[in-house]
Backbone and ligand atoms as CSV (ligand in chain L), in Angstrom:
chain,resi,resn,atom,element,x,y,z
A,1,UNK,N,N,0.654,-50.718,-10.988
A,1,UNK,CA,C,0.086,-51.420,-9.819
A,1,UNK,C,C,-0.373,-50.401,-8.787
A,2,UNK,N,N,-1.843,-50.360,-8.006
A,2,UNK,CA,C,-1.536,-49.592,-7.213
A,2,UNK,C,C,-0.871,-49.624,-6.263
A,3,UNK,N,N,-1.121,-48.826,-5.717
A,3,UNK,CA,C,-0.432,-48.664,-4.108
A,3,UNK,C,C,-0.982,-49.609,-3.099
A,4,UNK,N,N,-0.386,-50.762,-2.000
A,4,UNK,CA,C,-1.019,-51.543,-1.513
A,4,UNK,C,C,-1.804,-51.092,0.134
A,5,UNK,N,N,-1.662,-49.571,0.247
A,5,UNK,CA,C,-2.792,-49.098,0.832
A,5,UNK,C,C,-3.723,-47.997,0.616
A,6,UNK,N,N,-3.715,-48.231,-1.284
A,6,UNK,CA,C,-5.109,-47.692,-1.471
A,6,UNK,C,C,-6.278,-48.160,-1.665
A,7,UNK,N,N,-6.942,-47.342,-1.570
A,7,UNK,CA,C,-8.332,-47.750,-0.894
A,7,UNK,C,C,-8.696,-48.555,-2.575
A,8,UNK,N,N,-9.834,-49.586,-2.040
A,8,UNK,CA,C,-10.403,-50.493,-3.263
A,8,UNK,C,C,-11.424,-49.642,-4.384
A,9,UNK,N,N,-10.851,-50.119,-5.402
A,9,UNK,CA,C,-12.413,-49.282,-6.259
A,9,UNK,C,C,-13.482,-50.261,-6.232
A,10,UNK,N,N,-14.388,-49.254,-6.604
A,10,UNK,CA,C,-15.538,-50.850,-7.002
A,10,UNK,C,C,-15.546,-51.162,-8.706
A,11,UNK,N,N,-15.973,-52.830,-8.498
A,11,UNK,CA,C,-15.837,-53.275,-10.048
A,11,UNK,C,C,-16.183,-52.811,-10.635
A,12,UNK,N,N,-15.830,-52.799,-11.804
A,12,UNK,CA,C,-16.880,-52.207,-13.084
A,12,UNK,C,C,-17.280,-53.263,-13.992
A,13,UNK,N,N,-18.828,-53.206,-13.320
A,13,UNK,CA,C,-19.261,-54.791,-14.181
A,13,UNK,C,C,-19.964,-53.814,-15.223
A,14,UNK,N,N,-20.702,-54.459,-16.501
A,14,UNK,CA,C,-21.773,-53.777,-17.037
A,14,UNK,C,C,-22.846,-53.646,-16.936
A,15,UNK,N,N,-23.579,-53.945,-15.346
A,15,UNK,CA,C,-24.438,-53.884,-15.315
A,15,UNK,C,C,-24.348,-52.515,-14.538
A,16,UNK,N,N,-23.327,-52.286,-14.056
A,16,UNK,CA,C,-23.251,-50.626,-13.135
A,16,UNK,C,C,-22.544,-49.413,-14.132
A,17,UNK,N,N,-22.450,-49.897,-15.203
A,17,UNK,CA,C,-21.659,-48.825,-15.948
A,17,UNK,C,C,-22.538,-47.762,-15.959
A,18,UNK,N,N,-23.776,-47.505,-16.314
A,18,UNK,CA,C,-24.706,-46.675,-16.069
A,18,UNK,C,C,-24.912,-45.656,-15.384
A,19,UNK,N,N,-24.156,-46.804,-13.837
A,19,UNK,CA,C,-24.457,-45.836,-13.284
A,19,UNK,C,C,-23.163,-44.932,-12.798
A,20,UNK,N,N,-22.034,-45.588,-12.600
A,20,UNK,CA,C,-20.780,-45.030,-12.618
A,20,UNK,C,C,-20.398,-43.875,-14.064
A,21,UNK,N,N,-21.195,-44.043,-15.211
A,21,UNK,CA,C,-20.857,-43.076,-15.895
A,21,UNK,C,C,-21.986,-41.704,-16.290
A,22,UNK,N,N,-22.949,-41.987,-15.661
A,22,UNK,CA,C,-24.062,-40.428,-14.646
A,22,UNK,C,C,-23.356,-40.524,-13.426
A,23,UNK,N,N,-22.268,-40.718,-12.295
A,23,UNK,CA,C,-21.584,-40.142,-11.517
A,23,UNK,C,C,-20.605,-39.126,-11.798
A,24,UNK,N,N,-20.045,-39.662,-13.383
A,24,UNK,CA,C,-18.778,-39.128,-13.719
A,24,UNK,C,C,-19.255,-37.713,-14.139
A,25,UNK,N,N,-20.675,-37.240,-14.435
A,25,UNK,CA,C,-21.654,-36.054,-14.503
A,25,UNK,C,C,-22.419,-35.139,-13.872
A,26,UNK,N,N,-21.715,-36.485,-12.582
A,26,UNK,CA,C,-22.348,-35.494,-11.337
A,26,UNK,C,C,-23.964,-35.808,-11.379
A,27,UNK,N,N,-24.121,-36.754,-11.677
A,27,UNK,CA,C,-25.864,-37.146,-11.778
A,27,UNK,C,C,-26.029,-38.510,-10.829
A,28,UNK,N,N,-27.034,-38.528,-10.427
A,28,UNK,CA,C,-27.099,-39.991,-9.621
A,28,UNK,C,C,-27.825,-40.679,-10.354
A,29,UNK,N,N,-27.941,-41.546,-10.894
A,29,UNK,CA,C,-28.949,-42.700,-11.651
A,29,UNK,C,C,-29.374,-44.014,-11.274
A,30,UNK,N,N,-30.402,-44.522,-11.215
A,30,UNK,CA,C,-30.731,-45.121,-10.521
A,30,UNK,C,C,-31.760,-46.006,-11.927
A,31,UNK,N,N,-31.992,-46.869,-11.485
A,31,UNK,CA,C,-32.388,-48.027,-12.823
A,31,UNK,C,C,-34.277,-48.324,-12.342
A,32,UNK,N,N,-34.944,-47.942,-13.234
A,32,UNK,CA,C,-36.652,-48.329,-13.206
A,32,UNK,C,C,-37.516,-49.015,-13.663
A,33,UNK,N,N,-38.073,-49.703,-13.277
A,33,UNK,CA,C,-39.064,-50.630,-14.152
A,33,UNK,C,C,-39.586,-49.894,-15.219
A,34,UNK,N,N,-39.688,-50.602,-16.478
A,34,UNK,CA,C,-40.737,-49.759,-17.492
A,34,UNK,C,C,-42.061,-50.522,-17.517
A,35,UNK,N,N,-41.901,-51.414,-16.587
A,35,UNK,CA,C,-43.438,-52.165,-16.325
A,35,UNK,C,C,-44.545,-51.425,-15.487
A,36,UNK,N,N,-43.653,-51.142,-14.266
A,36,UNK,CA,C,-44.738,-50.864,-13.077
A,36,UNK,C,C,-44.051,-49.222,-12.612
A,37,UNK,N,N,-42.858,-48.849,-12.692
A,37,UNK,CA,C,-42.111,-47.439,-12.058
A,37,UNK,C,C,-41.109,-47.738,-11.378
A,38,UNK,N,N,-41.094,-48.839,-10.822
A,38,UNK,CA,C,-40.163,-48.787,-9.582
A,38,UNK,C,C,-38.824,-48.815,-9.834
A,39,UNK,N,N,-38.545,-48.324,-8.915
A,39,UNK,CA,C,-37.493,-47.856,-8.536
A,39,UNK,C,C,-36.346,-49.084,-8.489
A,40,UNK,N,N,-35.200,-50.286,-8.736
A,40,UNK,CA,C,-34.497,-50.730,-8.268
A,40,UNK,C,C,-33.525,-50.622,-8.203
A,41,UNK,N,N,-32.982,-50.353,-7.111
A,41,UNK,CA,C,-31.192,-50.168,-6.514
A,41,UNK,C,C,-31.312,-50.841,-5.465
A,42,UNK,N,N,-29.902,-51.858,-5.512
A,42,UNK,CA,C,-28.935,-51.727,-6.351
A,42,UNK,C,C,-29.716,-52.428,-8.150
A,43,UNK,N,N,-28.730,-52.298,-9.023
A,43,UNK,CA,C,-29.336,-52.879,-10.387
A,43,UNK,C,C,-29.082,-54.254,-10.209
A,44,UNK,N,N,-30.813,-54.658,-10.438
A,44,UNK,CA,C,-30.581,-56.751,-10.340
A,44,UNK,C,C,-31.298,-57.062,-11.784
A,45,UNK,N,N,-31.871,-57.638,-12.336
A,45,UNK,CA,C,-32.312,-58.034,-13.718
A,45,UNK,C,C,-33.810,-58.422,-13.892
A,46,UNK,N,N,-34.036,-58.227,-12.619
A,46,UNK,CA,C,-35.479,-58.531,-12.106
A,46,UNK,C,C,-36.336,-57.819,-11.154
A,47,UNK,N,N,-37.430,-57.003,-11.914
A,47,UNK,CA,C,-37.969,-55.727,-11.056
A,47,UNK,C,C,-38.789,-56.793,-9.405
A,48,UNK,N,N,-38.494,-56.216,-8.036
A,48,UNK,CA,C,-38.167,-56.612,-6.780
A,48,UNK,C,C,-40.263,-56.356,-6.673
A,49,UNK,N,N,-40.710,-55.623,-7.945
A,49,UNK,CA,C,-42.349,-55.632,-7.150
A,49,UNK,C,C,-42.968,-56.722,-8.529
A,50,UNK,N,N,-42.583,-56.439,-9.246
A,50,UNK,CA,C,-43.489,-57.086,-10.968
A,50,UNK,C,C,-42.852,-57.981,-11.784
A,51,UNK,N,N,-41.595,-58.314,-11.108
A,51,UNK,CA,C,-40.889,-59.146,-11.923
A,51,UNK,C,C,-40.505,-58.839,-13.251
A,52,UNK,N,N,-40.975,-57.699,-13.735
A,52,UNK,CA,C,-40.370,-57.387,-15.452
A,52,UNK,C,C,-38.804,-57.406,-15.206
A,53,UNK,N,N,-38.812,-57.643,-16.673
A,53,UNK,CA,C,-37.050,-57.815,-16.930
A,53,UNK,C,C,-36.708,-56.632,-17.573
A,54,UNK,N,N,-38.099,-55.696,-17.695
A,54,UNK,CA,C,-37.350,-54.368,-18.609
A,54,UNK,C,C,-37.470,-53.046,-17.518
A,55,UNK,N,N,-36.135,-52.216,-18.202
A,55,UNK,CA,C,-35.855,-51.046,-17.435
A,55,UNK,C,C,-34.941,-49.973,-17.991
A,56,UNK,N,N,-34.941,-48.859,-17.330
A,56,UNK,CA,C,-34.112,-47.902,-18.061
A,56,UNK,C,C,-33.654,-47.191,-16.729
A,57,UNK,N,N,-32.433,-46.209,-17.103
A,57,UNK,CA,C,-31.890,-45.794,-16.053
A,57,UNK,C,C,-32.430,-44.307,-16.196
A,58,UNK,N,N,-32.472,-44.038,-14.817
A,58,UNK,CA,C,-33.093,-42.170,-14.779
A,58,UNK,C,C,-32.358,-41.529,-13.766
A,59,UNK,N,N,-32.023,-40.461,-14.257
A,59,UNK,CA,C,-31.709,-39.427,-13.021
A,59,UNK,C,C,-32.747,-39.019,-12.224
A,60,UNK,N,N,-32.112,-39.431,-10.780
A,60,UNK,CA,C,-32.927,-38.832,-9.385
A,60,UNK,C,C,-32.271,-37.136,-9.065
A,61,UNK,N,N,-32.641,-37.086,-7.710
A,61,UNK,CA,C,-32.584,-35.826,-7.444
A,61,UNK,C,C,-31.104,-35.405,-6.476
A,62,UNK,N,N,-30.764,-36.939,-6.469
A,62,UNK,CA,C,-29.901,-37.113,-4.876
A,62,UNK,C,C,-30.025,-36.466,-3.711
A,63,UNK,N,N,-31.029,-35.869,-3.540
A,63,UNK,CA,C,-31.447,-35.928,-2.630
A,63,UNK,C,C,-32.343,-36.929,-1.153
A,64,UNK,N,N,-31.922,-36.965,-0.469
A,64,UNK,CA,C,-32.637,-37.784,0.706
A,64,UNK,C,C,-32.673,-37.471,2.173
A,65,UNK,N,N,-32.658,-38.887,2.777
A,65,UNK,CA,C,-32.273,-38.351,4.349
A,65,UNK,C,C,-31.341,-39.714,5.189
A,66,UNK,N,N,-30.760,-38.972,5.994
A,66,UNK,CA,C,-30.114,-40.527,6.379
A,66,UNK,C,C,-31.181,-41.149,7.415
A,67,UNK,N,N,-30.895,-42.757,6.086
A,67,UNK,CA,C,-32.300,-43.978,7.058
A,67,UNK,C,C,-31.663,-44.585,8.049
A,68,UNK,N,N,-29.768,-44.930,7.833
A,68,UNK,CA,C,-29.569,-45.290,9.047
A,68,UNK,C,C,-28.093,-45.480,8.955
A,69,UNK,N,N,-27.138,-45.844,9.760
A,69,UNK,CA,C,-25.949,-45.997,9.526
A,69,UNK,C,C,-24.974,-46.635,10.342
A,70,UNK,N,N,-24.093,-47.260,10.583
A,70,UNK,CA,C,-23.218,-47.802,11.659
A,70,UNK,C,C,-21.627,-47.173,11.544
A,71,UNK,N,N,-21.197,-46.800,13.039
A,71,UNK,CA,C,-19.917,-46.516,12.855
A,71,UNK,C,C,-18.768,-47.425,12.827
A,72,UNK,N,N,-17.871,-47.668,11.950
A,72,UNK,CA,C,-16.800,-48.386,11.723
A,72,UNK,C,C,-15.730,-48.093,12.639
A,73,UNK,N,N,-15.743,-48.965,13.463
A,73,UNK,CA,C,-14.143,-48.851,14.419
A,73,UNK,C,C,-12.767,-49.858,13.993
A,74,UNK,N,N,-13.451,-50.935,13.627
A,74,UNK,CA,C,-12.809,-51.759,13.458
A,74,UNK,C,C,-11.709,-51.406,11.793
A,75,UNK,N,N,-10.862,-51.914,11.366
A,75,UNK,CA,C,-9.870,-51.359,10.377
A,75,UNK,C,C,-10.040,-52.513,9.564
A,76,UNK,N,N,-10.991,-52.851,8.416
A,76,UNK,CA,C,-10.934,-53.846,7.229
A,76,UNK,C,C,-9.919,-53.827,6.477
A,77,UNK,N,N,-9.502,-52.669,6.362
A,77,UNK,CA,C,-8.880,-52.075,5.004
A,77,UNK,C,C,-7.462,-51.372,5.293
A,78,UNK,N,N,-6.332,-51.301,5.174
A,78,UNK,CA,C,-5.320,-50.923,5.822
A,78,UNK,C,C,-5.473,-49.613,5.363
A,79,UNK,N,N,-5.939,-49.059,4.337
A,79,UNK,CA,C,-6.178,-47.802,3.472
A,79,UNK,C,C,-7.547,-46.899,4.108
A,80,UNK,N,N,-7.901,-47.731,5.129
A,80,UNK,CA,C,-9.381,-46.891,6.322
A,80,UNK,C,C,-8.164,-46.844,7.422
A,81,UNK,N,N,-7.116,-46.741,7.909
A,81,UNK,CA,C,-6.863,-46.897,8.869
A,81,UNK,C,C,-6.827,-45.649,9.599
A,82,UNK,N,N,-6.739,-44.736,8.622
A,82,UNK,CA,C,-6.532,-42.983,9.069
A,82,UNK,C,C,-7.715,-42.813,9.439
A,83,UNK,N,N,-8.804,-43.231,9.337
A,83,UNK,CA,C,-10.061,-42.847,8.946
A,83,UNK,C,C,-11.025,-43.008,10.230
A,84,UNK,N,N,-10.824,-44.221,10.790
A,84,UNK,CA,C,-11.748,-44.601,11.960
A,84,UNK,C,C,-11.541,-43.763,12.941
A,85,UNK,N,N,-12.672,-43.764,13.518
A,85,UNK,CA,C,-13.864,-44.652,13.615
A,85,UNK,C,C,-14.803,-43.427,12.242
A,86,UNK,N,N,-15.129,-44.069,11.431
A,86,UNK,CA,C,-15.969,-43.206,10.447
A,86,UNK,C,C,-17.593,-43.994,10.032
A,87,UNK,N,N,-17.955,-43.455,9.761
A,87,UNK,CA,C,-19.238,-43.940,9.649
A,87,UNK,C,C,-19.891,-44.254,7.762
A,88,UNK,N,N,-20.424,-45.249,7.986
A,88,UNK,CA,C,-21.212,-45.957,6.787
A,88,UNK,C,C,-22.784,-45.401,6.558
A,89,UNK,N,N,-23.492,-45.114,5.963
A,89,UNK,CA,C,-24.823,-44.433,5.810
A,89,UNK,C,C,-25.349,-44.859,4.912
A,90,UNK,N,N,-26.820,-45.252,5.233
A,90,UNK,CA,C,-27.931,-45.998,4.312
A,90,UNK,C,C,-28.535,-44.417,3.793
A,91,UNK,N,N,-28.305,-43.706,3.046
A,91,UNK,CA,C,-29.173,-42.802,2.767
A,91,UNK,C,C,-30.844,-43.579,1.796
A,92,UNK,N,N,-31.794,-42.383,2.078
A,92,UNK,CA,C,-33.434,-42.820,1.469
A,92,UNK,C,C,-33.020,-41.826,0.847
A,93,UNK,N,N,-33.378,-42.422,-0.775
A,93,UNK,CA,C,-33.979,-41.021,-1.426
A,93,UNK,C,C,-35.027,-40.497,-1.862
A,94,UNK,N,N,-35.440,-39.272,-1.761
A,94,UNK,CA,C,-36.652,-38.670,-1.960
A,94,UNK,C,C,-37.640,-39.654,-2.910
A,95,UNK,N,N,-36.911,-40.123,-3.898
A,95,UNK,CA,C,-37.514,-41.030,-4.985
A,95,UNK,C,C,-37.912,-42.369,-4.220
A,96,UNK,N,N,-37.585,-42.825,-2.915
A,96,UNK,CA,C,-37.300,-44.172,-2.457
A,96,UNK,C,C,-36.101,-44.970,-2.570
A,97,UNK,N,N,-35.309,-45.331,-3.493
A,97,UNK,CA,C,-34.222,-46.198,-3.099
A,97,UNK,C,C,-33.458,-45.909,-1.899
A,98,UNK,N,N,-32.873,-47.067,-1.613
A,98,UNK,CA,C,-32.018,-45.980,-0.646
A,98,UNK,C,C,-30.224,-46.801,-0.917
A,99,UNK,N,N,-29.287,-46.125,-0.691
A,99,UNK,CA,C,-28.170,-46.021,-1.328
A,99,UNK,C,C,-27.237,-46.242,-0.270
A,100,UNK,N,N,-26.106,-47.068,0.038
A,100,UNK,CA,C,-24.655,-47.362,1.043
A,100,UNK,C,C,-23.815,-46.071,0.729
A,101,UNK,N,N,-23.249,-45.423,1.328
A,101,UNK,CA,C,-22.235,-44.500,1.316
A,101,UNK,C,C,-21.671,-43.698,2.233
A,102,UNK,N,N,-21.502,-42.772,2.240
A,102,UNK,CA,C,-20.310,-41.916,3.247
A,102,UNK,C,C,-21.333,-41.096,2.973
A,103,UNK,N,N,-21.258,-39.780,4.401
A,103,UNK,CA,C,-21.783,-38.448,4.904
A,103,UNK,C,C,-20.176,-37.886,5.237
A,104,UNK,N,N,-20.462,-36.352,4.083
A,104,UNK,CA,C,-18.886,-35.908,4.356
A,104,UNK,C,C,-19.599,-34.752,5.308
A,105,UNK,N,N,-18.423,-34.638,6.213
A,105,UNK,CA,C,-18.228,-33.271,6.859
A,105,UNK,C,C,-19.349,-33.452,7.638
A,106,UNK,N,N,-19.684,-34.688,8.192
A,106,UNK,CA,C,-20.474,-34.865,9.482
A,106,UNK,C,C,-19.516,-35.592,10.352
A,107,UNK,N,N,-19.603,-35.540,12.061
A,107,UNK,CA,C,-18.396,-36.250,12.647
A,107,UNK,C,C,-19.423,-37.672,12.719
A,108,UNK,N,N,-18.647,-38.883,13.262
A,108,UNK,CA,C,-20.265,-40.029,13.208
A,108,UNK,C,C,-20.999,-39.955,14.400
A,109,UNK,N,N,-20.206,-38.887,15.476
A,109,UNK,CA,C,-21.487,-38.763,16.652
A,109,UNK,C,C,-22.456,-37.793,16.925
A,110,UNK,N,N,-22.273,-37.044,15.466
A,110,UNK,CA,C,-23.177,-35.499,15.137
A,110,UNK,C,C,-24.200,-36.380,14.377
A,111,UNK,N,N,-24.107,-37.344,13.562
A,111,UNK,CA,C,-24.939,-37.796,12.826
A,111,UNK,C,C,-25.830,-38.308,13.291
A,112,UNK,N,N,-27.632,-38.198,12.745
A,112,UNK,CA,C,-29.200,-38.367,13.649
A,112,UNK,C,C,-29.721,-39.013,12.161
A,113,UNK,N,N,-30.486,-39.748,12.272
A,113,UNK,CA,C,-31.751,-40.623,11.880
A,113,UNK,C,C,-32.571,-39.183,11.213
A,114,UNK,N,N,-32.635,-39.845,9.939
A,114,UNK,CA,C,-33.717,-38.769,9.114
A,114,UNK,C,C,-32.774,-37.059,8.574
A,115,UNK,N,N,-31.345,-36.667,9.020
A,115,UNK,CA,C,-30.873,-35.955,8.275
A,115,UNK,C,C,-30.995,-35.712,7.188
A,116,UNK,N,N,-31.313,-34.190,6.534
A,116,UNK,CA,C,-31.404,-34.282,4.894
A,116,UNK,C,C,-30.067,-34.320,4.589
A,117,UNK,N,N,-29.776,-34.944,3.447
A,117,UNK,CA,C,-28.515,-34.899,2.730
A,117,UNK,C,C,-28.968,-34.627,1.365
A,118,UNK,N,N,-27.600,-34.233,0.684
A,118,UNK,CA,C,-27.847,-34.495,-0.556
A,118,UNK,C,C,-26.630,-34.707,-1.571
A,119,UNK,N,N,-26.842,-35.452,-2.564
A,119,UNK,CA,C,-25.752,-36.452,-3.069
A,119,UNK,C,C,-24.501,-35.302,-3.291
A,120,UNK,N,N,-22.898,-35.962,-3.731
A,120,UNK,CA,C,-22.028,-34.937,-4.152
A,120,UNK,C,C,-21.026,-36.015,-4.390
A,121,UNK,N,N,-20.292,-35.712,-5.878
A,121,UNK,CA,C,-19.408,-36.934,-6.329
A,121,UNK,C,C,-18.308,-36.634,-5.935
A,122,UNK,N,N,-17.673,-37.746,-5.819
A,122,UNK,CA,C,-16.050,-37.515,-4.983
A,122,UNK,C,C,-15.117,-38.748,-6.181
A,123,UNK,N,N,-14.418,-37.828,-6.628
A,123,UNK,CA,C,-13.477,-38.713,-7.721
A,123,UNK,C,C,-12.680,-39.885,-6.681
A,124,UNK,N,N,-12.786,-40.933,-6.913
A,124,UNK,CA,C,-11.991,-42.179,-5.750
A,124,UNK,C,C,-10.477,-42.589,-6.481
A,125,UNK,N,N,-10.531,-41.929,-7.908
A,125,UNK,CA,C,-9.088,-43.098,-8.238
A,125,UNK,C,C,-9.624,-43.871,-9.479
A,126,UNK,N,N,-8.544,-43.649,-10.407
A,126,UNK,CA,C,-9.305,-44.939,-11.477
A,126,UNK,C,C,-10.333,-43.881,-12.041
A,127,UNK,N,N,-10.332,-42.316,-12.228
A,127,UNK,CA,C,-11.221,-41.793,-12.623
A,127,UNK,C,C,-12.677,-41.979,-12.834
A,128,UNK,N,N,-12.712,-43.136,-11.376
A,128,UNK,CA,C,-13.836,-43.277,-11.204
A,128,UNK,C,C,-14.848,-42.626,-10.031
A,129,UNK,N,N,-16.174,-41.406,-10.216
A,129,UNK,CA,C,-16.762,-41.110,-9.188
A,129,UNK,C,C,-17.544,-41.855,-8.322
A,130,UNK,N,N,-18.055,-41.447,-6.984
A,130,UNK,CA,C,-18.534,-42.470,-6.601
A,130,UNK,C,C,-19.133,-40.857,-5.645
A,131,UNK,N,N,-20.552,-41.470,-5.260
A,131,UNK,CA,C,-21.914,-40.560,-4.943
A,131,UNK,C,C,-21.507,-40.677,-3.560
A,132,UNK,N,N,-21.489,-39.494,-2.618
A,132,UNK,CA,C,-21.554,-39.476,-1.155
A,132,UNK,C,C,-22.156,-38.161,-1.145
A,133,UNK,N,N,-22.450,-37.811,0.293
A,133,UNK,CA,C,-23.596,-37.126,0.669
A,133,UNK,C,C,-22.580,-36.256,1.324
A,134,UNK,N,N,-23.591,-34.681,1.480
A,134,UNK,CA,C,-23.196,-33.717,2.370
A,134,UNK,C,C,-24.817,-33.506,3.566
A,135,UNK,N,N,-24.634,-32.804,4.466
A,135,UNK,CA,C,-26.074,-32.306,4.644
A,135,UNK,C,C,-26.566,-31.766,3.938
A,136,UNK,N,N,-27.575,-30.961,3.708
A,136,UNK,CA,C,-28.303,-30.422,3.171
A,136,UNK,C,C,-29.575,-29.314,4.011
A,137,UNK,N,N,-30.493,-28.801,2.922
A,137,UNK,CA,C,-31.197,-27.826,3.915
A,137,UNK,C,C,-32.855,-29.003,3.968
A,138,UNK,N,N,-33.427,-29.166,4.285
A,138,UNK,CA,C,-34.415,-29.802,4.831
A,138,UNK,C,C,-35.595,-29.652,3.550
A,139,UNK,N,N,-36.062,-30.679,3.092
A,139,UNK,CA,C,-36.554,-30.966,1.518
A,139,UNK,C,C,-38.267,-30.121,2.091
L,1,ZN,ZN,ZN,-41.868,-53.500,-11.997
Protein backbone atom coordinates (compact mmCIF):
# COMPACT_ATOMS: atom_id res chain seq x y z
CA UNK A 1 0.00 0.00 0.00
CA UNK A 2 1.44 3.24 -0.40
CA UNK A 3 2.14 5.68 1.90
CA UNK A 4 -1.01 7.92 2.54
CA UNK A 5 1.06 11.07 1.88
CA UNK A 6 2.51 10.14 -1.23
CA UNK A 7 2.16 12.00 -3.90
CA UNK A 8 -0.48 10.42 -6.72
CA UNK A 9 0.87 8.71 -9.84
CA UNK A 10 -0.84 9.17 -12.95
CA UNK A 11 -2.97 6.27 -14.46
CA UNK A 12 -1.69 4.10 -16.72
CA UNK A 13 -4.32 3.81 -19.28
CA UNK A 14 -3.21 2.41 -22.79
CA UNK A 15 -3.68 5.07 -24.46
CA UNK A 16 -0.57 6.92 -22.54
CA UNK A 17 1.61 3.94 -22.34
CA UNK A 18 3.53 5.36 -25.20
CA UNK A 19 4.11 7.86 -23.81
CA UNK A 20 5.11 7.01 -20.22
CA UNK A 21 7.37 4.33 -21.73
CA UNK A 22 9.64 7.12 -24.16
CA UNK A 23 9.80 8.92 -20.59
CA UNK A 24 11.22 5.88 -19.02
CA UNK A 25 14.14 6.75 -22.02
CA UNK A 26 14.34 9.96 -21.32
CA UNK A 27 12.49 10.84 -24.65
CA UNK A 28 9.36 12.97 -24.78
CA UNK A 29 6.74 11.59 -27.25
CA UNK A 30 4.10 13.07 -28.32
CA UNK A 31 1.32 11.35 -30.73
CA UNK A 32 0.75 12.76 -34.75
CA UNK A 33 -1.62 12.65 -37.27
CA UNK A 34 -0.55 10.45 -40.23
CA UNK A 35 -3.24 12.35 -42.12
CA UNK A 36 -2.36 15.98 -41.94
CA UNK A 37 1.13 16.20 -39.22
CA UNK A 38 -0.31 17.44 -36.37
CA UNK A 39 0.70 17.37 -33.53
CA UNK A 40 -1.96 16.01 -30.64
CA UNK A 41 -1.34 16.27 -26.91
CA UNK A 42 -2.74 15.28 -24.77
CA UNK A 43 -3.51 11.68 -26.82
CA UNK A 44 -7.45 11.79 -27.83
CA UNK A 45 -8.52 9.32 -30.81
CA UNK A 46 -9.40 12.05 -32.97
CA UNK A 47 -6.90 14.37 -34.84
CA UNK A 48 -8.21 18.19 -33.18
CA UNK A 49 -7.50 19.74 -37.15
CA UNK A 50 -8.66 16.61 -39.77
CA UNK A 51 -10.42 14.41 -37.77
CA UNK A 52 -8.29 11.23 -38.85
CA UNK A 53 -8.33 8.45 -36.46
CA UNK A 54 -4.77 7.48 -37.53
CA UNK A 55 -1.48 8.30 -35.76
CA UNK A 56 1.83 7.38 -34.52
CA UNK A 57 3.89 8.50 -31.71
CA UNK A 58 7.27 10.58 -32.34
CA UNK A 59 9.92 11.91 -30.41
CA UNK A 60 10.07 15.76 -29.98
CA UNK A 61 12.89 17.72 -28.91
CA UNK A 62 11.56 18.75 -25.36
CA UNK A 63 12.40 21.57 -25.83
CA UNK A 64 10.15 24.84 -25.44
CA UNK A 65 9.25 27.90 -23.55
CA UNK A 66 7.05 28.56 -20.68
CA UNK A 67 3.40 29.68 -22.28
CA UNK A 68 2.10 30.17 -18.94
CA UNK A 69 1.62 28.99 -15.44
CA UNK A 70 -0.19 29.55 -12.02
CA UNK A 71 1.21 29.39 -8.56
CA UNK A 72 -0.31 26.84 -6.17
CA UNK A 73 -0.84 28.09 -2.61
CA UNK A 74 -3.54 26.32 -1.74
CA UNK A 75 -2.63 22.36 -0.41
CA UNK A 76 -4.87 19.68 -2.65
CA UNK A 77 -2.74 17.02 -1.78
CA UNK A 78 -1.42 16.40 1.76
CA UNK A 79 1.84 15.02 -0.09
CA UNK A 80 2.24 19.04 -1.80
CA UNK A 81 2.16 20.27 1.56
CA UNK A 82 6.05 20.78 1.86
CA UNK A 83 5.95 22.17 -1.39
CA UNK A 84 3.79 25.38 -1.59
CA UNK A 85 3.42 27.75 -2.80
CA UNK A 86 5.02 25.96 -6.09
CA UNK A 87 4.13 26.52 -9.37
CA UNK A 88 2.27 24.54 -12.32
CA UNK A 89 3.61 25.36 -16.04
CA UNK A 90 1.98 25.13 -19.45
CA UNK A 91 5.22 24.65 -21.31
CA UNK A 92 5.02 25.27 -25.72
CA UNK A 93 7.05 23.11 -27.49
CA UNK A 94 9.24 24.03 -30.19
CA UNK A 95 7.13 21.39 -32.20
CA UNK A 96 3.78 23.20 -30.85
CA UNK A 97 2.05 21.09 -28.29
CA UNK A 98 2.19 22.39 -25.26
CA UNK A 99 2.49 20.16 -22.07
CA UNK A 100 1.18 20.65 -17.85
CA UNK A 101 4.17 20.22 -15.61
CA UNK A 102 6.69 21.46 -13.11
CA UNK A 103 9.86 23.98 -13.82
CA UNK A 104 12.65 22.57 -11.49
CA UNK A 105 15.07 24.86 -9.90
CA UNK A 106 13.07 27.97 -10.77
CA UNK A 107 11.53 29.78 -7.51
CA UNK A 108 7.59 30.62 -8.87
CA UNK A 109 8.42 34.39 -8.54
CA UNK A 110 11.69 34.12 -10.79
CA UNK A 111 9.51 32.51 -13.32
CA UNK A 112 8.55 34.97 -16.81
CA UNK A 113 6.30 34.19 -19.81
CA UNK A 114 8.27 32.74 -22.81
CA UNK A 115 11.35 31.13 -20.67
CA UNK A 116 13.30 28.51 -22.63
CA UNK A 117 13.11 25.28 -20.92
CA UNK A 118 13.88 22.09 -21.72
CA UNK A 119 12.34 18.71 -20.85
CA UNK A 120 14.21 16.35 -17.98
CA UNK A 121 12.63 13.06 -16.49
CA UNK A 122 12.17 12.79 -12.87
CA UNK A 123 11.43 9.10 -11.68
CA UNK A 124 7.90 9.84 -9.41
CA UNK A 125 7.44 6.27 -7.82
CA UNK A 126 5.92 3.23 -9.35
CA UNK A 127 9.01 3.38 -11.65
CA UNK A 128 7.21 5.58 -13.38
CA UNK A 129 8.96 8.88 -15.22
CA UNK A 130 7.23 11.79 -15.69
CA UNK A 131 8.72 14.93 -18.08
CA UNK A 132 9.45 18.31 -16.17
CA UNK A 133 11.46 21.09 -17.30
CA UNK A 134 14.70 22.86 -16.29
CA UNK A 135 15.67 26.28 -17.96
CA UNK A 136 17.53 26.12 -20.65
CA UNK A 137 19.82 28.31 -23.01
CA UNK A 138 17.54 30.25 -25.48
CA UNK A 139 16.55 28.03 -28.80
ZN1 LIG B 1 -4.88 15.43 -38.83
Amino acid sequence: MPEPTAKPLPPQTPEWAPFFEAAARGVLGVPRCQNCGAFRFPPRPVCPECLATNFAWESVSGRGEVWSYVVMHQVYHPAFAAEVPYAVVLVRLVEGPKIVSRLLDVAPGEIRIGMPVIATFVLVGGGIYLPMFRLANPV
